[in-house]
N, C-alpha and C positions, 0 to 999 in steps of 0.2 A: 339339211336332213329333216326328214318328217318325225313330228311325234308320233310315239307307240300311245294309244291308250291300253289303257287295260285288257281291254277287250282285244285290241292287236296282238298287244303279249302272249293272252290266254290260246287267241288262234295261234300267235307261231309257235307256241307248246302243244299242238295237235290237242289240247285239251286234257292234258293228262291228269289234271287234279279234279277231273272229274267224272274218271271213266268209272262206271258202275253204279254213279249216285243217282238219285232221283231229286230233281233240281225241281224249283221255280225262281222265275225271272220277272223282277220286277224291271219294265221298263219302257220308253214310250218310242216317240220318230227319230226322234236325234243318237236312238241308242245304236249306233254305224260304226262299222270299221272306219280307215282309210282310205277306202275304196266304195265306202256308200253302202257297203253290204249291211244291213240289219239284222241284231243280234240275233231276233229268230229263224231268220233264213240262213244264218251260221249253223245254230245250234239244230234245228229239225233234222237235215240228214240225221246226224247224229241219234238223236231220238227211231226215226227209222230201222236205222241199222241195229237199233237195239244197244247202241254203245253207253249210253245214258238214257233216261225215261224224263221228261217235259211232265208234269205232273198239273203246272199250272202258271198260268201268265197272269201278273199285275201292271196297274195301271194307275200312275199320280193324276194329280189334278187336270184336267182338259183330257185325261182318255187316255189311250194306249196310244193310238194314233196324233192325240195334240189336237182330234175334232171338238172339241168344247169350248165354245167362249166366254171368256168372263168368270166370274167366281158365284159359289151358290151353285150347281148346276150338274145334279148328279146322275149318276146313271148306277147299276148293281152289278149284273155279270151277264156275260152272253157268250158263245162259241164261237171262234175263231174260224170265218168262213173256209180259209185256204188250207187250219191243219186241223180243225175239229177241237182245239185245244180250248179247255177253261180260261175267261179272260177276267178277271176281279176288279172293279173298283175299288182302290182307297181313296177314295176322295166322293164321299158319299155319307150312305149308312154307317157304312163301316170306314173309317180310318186306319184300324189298324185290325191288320188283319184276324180272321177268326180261327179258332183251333178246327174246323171244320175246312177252311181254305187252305190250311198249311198241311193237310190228312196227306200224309206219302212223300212229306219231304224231306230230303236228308240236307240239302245247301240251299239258302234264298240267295239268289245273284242279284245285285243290286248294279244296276248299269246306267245311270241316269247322268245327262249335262246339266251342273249346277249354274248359276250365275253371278256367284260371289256377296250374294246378298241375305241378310238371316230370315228375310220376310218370301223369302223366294220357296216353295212349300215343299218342294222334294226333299228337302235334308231334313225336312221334319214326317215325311212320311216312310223316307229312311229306317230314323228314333225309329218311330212305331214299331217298323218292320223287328228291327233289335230287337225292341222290349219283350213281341208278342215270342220271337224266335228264341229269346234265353227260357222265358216261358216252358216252351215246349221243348227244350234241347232241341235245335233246328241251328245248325251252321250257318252263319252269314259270309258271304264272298262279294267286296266291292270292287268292283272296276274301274280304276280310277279314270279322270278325265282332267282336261285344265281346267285351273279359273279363268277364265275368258278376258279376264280384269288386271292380272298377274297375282302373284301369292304376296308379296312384300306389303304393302298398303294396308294399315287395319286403325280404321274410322269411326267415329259414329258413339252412337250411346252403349251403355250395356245393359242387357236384358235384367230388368227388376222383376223377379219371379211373380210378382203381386198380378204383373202382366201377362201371364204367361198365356197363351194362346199356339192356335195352330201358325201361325206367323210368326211365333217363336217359344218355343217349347221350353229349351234350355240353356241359359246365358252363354251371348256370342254377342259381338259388336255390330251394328248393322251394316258396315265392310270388315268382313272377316281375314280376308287373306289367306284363307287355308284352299284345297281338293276337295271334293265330297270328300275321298278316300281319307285324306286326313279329320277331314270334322267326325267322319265314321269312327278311326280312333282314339280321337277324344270322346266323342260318348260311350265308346268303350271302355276306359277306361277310366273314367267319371262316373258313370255310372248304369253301367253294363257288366260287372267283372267278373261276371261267370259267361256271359257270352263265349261261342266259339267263333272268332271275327279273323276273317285272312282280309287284307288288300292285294287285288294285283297290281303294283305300282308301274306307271309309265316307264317310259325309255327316250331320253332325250331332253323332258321337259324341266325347265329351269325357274326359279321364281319369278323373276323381272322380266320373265314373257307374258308379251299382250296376246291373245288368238293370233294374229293373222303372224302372229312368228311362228308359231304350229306349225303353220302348212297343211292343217287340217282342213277339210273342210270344213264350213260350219251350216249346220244344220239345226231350223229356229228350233228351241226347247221347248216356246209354248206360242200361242197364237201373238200377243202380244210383243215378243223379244223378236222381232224379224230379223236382225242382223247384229252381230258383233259389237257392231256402236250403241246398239240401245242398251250393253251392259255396263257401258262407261255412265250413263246416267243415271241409271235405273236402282241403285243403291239410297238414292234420294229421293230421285223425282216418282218411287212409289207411293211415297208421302200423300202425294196431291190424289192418290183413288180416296184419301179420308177427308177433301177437301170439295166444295162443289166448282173446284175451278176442272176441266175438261184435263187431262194428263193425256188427250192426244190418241185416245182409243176411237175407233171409229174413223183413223184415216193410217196411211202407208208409213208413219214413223214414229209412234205412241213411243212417250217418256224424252223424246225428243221435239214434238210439240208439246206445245202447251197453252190453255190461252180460257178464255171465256168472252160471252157477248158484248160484256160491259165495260172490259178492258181497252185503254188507248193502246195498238201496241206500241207505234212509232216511240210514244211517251216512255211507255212502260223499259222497251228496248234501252232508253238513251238510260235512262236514271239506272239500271241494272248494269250496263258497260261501265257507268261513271263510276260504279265502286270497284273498279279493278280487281275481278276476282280472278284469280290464278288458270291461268290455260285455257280459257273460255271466252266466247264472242255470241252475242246474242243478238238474232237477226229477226227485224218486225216480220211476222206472218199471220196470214189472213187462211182457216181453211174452214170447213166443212163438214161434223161428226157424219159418218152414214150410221151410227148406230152409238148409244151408250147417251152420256151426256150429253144435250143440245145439239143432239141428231135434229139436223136440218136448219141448225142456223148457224149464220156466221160469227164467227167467233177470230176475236185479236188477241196475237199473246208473241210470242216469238220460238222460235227454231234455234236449238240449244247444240252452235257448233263448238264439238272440243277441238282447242287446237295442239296442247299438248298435252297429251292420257296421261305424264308422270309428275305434271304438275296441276291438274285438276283434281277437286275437292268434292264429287257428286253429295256431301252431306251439306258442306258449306254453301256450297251455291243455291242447294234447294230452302236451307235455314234462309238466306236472303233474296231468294224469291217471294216465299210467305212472307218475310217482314215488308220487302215492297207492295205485294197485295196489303196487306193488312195496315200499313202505313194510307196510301189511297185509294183501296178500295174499301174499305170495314165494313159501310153501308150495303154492299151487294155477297163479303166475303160469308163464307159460313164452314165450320166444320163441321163432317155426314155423323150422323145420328148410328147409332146399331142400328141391325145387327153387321158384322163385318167376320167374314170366314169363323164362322161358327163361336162369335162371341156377341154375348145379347145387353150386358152389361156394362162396359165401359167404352167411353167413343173410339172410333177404330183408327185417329192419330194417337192415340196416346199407346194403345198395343202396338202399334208400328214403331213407334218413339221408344217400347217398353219401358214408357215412365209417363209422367203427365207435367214434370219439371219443364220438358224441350217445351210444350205448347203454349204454359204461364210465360217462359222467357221469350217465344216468340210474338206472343200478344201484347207482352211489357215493352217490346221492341228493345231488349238488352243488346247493347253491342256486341259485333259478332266474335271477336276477338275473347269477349267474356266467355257466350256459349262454348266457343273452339276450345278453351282453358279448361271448362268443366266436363265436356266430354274426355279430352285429354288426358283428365285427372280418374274420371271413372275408367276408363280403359287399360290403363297403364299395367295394373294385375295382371291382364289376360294376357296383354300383348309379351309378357314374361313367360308366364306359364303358356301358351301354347306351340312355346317353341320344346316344348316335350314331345309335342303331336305332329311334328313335319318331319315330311318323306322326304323331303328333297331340300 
């Protein structure tokens, strides 16, 4: 059986929670039926017919369409060549929306594929949406989608507010385990609570599915996530954009390579297998940036195959990645200076980390076993309390 998302449900309800309103819809390429159909080309007859009014289209980070690469890289607002429609950036000037872009709406629809990760920027341009919409009495409607990851699994550090950033706004683990739809109502109800917040919750979908149990298609969310597999790593190995080691951008499997010019890989390969880390195999490769870091030279590091997604750790393995870099290479490693998505102040591993604790103990080279105990131990709260926030 295929999952429903939200957007499936909403179509096989002819749309009825939404006849008469005047909507906008935040959302980009991946936001498709189960059939590829894209949520605007759903919703415009409708608009035509006059059954509902399209007042205005949004657009997270890389655009509406997923055309932008890389982070930093804005654009403002422009017309919708095919329906004439208002298109907005948040991810720009503005991040969260203005009372002037929200003028005529009654529901923001929020349709967006998450990737299970809190550094991942939709779920925080989400937040915004919320904040600016309680703001104005503006009804929010999410659509849910999967985690592409499963829902069960919640990893990583927790957001120390000190850090708070567009890569993470409000304390979440950096494998969260939740839906958008359910992170939507926990910030609803944390701290949204006059919000008017609906989910349309899926049909079928179970926590301990990975994507390709969907039967969904998958369709990339941003330039960088090309396929399903890059979300199995990608909870960690985004670590390495605060890092001047290459994360693999600039060739066909980014967060899945990984590597720099001065690295042994064959070396680097053996000594990383030799610590037996759980459901993972690491294979020397040799490639090529075409653009980003060390565009145009070769670069050794290895190709991060999972072998089993329910026993793979993407926090663990990438903590002992950096210790092996930083173990033999320290002379050539470096972590990237500011600014990093709109924060000018503090280095942009340590927002990503939302602490500065992970980066002291991976430069002390603490045993990993220690770090795994103190993430463990800060998380523990959450992973209690947010079983308040699951739909399923």
């Amino acid at each position: 059986m295929v999952v429903k998302t939200g957007l499936d449900v909403l179509k096989d309800e002819n749309f009825q929670m939404l006849k008469g309103k005047q909507v906008g819809i935040l959302c980009n390429q991946a936001s498709v039926d189960q059939h590829l159909r894209h949520i605007i080309d759903l919703f415009y007859p409708l608009h035509q017919q006059k059954s509902l009014q399209i007042t205005a289209l949004f657009g997270p980070q890389h655009g509406l369409w997923g055309h932008t690469q890389d982070n930093m890289i804005e654009w403002q607002s422009y017309l919708d060549q095919k329906t004439g429609l208002s298109i907005y950036s948040l991810y720009g000037q503005h991040r969260k929306p203005t009372r002037e872009m929200l003028a005529n709406i009654d529901v923001l629809i929020v349709d967006l594929q998450d990737v299970g990760a809190r550094y991942y920027t939709f779920i925080w341009t989400m937040a915004l949406c919320m904040e600016a919409a309680q703001e104005n009495g503006i009804a929010v409607l999410v659509l849910d989608r999967p985690n592409p990851i499963g829902g069960e699994k919640v990893e990583g550090t927790f957001l120390d507010l000190e850090y708070r950033s567009f890569v993470g706004l409000y304390p979440l683990p950096q494998r969260h385990g939740m839906t958008i739809g359910e992170i939507g109502k926990y910030l609803k109800e944390r701290f949204f609570p006059k919000l008017d917040f609906t989910v349309v919750s899926m049909e079928g979908w179970e926590r301990g599915m990975l994507f390709p149990e969907t039967q969904l298609p998958w369709v990339l969310p941003s330039p960088n996530i090309p396929t399903w597999e890059t979300t199995l790593v990608y909870p960690g190995m985004c670590w390495l954009e605060a890092t001047n080691l290459s994360e693999g951008r600039g060739t066909t499997r980014p967060f899945e390579i990984f590597g720099a010019p001065w690295i042994d890989g064959r070396d680097f390969c053996e000594r990383l297998n030799d610590l037996s880390l759980p459901g993972v195999y690491f294979r020397p490769y040799q490639f090529e940036p075409t653009f980003h870091k060390f565009q145009g030279e070769i670069c050794q590091g290895a190709f991060i195959h999972v072998l089993d997604p329910q026993e793979f750790s993407p926090i663990l393995t990438t903590v002992a990645i950096l210790q092996e870099v930083f173990r033999h290479y320290s002379t050539y490693f470096a972590w990237k200076e500011p600014p990093y998505e709109y924060e000018y102040h503090k280095l942009p591993f340590d927002i990503l980390a939302g602490n500065n604790w992970l980066r002291e103990m991976i430069e002390k080279l603490a045993p990993l076993k220690e770090i795994w105990q103190k993430m463990e131990e800060e998380i523990k709260p959450f992973k209690l309390e947010r079983k308040d926030y699951l739909l399923y």
